[in-house]
TORMI-654238 format. One record per atom (N, C-alpha, C, O): residue number from 1; residue in one letter; atom name; x, y, z. Coordinates in steps of 0.1 Angstrom, whole numbers, plus 2048, in hexadecimal, padded with zeros to 3 digits. Layout:
<NUM, "A", "CA", <X, Y, Z>>
...
//
This chain:
<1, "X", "N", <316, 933, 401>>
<1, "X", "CA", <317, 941, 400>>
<1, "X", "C", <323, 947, 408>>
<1, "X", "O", <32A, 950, 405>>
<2, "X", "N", <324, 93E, 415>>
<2, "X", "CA", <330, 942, 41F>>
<2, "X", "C", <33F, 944, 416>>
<2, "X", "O", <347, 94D, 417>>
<3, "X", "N", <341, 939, 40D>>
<3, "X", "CA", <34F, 93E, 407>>
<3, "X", "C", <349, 943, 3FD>>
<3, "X", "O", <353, 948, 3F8>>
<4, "X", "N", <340, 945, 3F7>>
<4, "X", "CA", <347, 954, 3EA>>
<4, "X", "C", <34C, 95B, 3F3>>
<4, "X", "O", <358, 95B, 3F2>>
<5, "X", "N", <347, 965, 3FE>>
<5, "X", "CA", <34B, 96B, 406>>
<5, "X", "C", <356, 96F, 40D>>
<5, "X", "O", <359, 97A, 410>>
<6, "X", "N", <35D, 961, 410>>
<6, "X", "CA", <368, 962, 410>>
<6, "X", "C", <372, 965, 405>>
<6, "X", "O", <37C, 96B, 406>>
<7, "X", "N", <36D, 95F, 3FB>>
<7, "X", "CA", <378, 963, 3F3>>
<7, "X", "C", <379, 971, 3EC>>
<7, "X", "O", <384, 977, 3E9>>
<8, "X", "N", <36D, 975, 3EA>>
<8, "X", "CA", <370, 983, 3EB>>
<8, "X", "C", <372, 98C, 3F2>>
<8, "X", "O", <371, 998, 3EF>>
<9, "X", "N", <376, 988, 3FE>>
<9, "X", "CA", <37F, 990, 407>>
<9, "X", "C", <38C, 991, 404>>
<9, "X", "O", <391, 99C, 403>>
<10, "X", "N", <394, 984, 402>>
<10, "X", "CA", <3A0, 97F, 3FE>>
<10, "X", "C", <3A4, 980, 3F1>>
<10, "X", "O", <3A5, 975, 3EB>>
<11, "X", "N", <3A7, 98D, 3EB>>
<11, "X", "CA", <3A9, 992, 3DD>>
<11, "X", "C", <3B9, 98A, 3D5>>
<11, "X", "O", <3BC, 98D, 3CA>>
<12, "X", "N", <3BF, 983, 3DB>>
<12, "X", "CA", <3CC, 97D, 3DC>>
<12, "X", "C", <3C8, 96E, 3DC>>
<12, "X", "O", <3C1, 96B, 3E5>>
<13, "X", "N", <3CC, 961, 3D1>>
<13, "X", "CA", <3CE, 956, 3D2>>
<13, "X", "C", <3DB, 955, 3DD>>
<13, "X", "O", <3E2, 95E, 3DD>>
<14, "X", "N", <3DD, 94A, 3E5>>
<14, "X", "CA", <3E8, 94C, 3EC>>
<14, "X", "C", <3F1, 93E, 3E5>>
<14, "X", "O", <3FB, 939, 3E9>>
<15, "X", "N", <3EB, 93B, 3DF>>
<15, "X", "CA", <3F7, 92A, 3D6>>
<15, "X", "C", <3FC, 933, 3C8>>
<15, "X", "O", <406, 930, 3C2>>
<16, "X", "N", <3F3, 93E, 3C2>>
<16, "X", "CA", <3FB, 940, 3B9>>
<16, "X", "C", <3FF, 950, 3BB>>
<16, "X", "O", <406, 954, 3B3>>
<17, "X", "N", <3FB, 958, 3C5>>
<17, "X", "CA", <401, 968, 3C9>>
<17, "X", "C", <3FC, 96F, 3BC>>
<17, "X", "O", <403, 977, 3B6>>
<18, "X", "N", <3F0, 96D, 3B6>>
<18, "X", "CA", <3E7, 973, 3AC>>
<18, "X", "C", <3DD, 978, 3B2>>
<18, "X", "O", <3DB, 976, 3BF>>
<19, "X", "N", <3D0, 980, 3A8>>
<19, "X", "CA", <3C4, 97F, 3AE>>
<19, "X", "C", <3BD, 96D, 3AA>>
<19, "X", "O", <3C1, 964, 3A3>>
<20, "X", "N", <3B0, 96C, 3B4>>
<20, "X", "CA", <3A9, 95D, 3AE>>
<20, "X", "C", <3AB, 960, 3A2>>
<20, "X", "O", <3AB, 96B, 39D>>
<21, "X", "N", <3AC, 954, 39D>>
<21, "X", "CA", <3AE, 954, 38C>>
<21, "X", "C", <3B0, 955, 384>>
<21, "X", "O", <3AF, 94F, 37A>>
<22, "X", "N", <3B6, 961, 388>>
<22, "X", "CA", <3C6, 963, 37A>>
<22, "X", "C", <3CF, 95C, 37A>>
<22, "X", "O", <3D7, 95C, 383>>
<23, "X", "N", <3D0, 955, 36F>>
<23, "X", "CA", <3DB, 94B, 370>>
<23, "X", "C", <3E3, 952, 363>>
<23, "X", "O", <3EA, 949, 35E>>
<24, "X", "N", <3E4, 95C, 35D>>
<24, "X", "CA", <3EA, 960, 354>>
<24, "X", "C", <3E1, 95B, 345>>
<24, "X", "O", <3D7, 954, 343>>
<25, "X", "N", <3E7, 962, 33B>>
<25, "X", "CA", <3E1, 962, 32E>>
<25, "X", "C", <3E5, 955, 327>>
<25, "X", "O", <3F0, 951, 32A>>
<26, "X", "N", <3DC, 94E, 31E>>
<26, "X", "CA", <3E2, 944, 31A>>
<26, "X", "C", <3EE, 944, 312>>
<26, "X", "O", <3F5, 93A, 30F>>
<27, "X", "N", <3EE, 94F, 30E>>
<27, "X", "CA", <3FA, 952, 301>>
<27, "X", "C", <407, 954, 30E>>
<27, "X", "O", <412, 953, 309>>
<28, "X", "N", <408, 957, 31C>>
<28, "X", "CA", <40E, 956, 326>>
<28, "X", "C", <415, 94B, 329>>
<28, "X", "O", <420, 946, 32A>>
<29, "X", "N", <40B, 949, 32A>>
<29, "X", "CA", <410, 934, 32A>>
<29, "X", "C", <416, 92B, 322>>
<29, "X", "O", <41C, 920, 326>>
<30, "X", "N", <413, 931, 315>>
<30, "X", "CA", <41A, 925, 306>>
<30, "X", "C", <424, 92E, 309>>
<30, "X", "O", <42D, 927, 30C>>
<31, "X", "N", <42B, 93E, 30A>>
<31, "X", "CA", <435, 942, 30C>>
<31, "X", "C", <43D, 93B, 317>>
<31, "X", "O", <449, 939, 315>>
<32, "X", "N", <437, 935, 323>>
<32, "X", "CA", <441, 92E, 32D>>
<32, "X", "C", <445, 924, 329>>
<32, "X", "O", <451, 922, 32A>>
<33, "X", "N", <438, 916, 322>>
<33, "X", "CA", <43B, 90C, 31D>>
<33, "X", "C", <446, 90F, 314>>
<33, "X", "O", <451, 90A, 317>>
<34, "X", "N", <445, 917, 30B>>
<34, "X", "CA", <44F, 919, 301>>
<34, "X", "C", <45C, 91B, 302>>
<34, "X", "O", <464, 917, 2F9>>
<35, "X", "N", <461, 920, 30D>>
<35, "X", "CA", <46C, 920, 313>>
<35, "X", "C", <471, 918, 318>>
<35, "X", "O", <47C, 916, 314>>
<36, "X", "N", <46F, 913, 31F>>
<36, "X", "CA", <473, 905, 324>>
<36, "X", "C", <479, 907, 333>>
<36, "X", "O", <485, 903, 336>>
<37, "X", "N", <471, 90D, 33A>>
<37, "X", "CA", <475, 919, 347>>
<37, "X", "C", <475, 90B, 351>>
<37, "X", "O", <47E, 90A, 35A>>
<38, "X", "N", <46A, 900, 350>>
<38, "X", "CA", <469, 8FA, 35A>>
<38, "X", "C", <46C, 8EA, 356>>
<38, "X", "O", <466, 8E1, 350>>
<39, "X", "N", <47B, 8EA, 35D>>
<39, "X", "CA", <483, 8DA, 35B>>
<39, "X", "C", <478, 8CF, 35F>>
<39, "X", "O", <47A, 8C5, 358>>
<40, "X", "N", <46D, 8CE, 369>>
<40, "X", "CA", <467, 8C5, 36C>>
<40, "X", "C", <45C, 8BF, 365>>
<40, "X", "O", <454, 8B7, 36A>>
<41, "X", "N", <45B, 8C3, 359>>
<41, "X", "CA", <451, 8C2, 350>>
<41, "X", "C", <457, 8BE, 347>>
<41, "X", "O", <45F, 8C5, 342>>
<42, "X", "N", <454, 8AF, 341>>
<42, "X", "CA", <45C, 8A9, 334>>
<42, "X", "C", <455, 8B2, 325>>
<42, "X", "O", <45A, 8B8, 31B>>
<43, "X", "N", <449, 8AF, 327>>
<43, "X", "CA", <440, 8B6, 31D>>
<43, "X", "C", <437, 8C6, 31E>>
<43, "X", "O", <42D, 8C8, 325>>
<44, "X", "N", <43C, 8CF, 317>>
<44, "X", "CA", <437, 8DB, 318>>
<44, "X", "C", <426, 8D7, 318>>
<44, "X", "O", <420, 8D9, 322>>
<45, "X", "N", <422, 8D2, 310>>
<45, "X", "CA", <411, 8CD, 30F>>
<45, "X", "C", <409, 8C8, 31C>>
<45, "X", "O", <3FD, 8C9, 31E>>
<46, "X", "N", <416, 8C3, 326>>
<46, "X", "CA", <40E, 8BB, 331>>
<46, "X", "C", <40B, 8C9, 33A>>
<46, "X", "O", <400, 8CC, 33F>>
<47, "X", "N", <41B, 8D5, 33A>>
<47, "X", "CA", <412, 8E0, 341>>
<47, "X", "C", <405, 8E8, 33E>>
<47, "X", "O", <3FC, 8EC, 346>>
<48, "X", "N", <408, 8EB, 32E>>
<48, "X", "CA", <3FA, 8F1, 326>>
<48, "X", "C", <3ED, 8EC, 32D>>
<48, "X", "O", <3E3, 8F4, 330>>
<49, "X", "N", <3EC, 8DC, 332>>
<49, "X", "CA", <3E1, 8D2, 331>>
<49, "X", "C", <3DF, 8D9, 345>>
<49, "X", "O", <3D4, 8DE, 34A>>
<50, "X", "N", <3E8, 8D9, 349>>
<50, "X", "CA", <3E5, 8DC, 359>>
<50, "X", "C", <3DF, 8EA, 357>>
<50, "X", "O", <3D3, 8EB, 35A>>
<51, "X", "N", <3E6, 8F5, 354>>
<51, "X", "CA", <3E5, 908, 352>>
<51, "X", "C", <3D0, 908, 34B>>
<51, "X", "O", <3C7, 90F, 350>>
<52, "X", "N", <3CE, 8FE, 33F>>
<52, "X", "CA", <3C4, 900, 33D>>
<52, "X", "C", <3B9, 8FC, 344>>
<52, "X", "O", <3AF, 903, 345>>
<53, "X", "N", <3BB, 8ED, 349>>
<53, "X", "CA", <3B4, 8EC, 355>>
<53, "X", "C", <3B1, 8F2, 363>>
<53, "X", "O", <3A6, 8F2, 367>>
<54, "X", "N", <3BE, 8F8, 36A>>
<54, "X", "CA", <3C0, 8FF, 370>>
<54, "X", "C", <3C2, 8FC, 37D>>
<54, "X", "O", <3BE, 900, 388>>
<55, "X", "N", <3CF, 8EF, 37A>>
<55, "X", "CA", <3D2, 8E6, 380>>
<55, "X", "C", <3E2, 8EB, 389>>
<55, "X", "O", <3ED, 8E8, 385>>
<56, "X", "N", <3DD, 8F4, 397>>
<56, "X", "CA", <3EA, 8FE, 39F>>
<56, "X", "C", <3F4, 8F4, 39F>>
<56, "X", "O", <3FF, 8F5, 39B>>
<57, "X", "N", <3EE, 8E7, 3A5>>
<57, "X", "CA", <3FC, 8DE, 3A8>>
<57, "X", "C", <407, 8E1, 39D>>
<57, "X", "O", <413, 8E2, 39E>>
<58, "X", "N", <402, 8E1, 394>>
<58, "X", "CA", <40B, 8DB, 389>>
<58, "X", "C", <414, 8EB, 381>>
<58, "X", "O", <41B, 8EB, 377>>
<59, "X", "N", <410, 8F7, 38A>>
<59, "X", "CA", <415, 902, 385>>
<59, "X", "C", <41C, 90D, 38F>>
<59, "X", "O", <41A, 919, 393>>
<60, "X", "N", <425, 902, 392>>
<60, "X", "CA", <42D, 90B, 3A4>>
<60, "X", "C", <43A, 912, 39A>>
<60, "X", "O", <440, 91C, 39F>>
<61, "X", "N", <43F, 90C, 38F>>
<61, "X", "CA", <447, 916, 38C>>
<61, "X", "C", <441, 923, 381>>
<61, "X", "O", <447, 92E, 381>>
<62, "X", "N", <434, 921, 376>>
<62, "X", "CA", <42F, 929, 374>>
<62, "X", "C", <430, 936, 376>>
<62, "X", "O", <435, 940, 370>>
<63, "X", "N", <428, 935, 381>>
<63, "X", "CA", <424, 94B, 387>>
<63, "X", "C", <432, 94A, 38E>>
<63, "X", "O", <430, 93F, 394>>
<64, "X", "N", <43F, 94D, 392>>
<64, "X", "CA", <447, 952, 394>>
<64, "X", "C", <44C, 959, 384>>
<64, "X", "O", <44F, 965, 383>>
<65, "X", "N", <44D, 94F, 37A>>
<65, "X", "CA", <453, 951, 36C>>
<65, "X", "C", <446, 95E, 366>>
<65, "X", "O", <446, 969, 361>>
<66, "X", "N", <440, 95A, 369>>
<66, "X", "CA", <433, 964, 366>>
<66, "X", "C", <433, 973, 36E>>
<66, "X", "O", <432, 97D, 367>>
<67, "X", "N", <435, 974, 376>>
<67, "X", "CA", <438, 97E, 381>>
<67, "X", "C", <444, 988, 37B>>
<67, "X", "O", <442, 994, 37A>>
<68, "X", "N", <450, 980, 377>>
<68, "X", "CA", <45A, 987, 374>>
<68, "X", "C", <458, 98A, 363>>
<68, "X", "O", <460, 991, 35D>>
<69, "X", "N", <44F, 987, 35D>>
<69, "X", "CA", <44B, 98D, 350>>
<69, "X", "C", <448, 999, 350>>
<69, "X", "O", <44B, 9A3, 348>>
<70, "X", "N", <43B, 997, 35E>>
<70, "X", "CA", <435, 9A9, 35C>>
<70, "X", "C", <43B, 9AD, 363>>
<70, "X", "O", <432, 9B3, 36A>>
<71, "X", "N", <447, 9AE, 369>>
<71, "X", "CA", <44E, 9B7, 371>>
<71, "X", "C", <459, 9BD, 368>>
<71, "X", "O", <462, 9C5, 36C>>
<72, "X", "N", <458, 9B8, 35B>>
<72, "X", "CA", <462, 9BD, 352>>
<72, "X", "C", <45A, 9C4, 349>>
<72, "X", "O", <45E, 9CA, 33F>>
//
C-alpha cells in the first residue's frame, strides 16, 4: 500500500516526463514507427513490440518525437 502512495503523489514519470502511463496513443506510435524518426531500430515492428508492451528501455527516443507533435 506504501507505494500506491507514493506514486500518487508523483503525478510525473521521470524516464518518460509524462503522467504514469501515458505512453501516447497507439496510432502515435505506428506514426513514429512509420517515419523512421529512430536510426537505432532496424525494424519498425521491434519498436511497436517494446511501446505495446511497455518496454521504457527501448523508447528513449520516442516521447521527445511525441512531445514535439503536441506542441505543434
Amino acid at each position: 500500500m506504501h507505494k500506491l502512495e507514493e506514486v500518487a503523489e508523483c503525478s510525473t514519470d521521470p524516464r518518460t516526463g509524462r503522467r504514469f502511463g501515458d505512453h501516447g496513443t497507439a496510432e502515435q506510435a505506428i506514426d513514429f514507427a512509420l517515419a523512421g524518426n529512430n536510426e537505432a531500430w532496424t525494424q519498425e515492428t521491434e519498436f511497436l513490440r517494446c511501446w505495446r508492451t511497455g518496454d521504457l528501455d527501448e523508447w528513449t527516443e520516442f516521447y521527445p518525437w511525441l512531445a514535439r507533435q503536441e506542441a505543434s
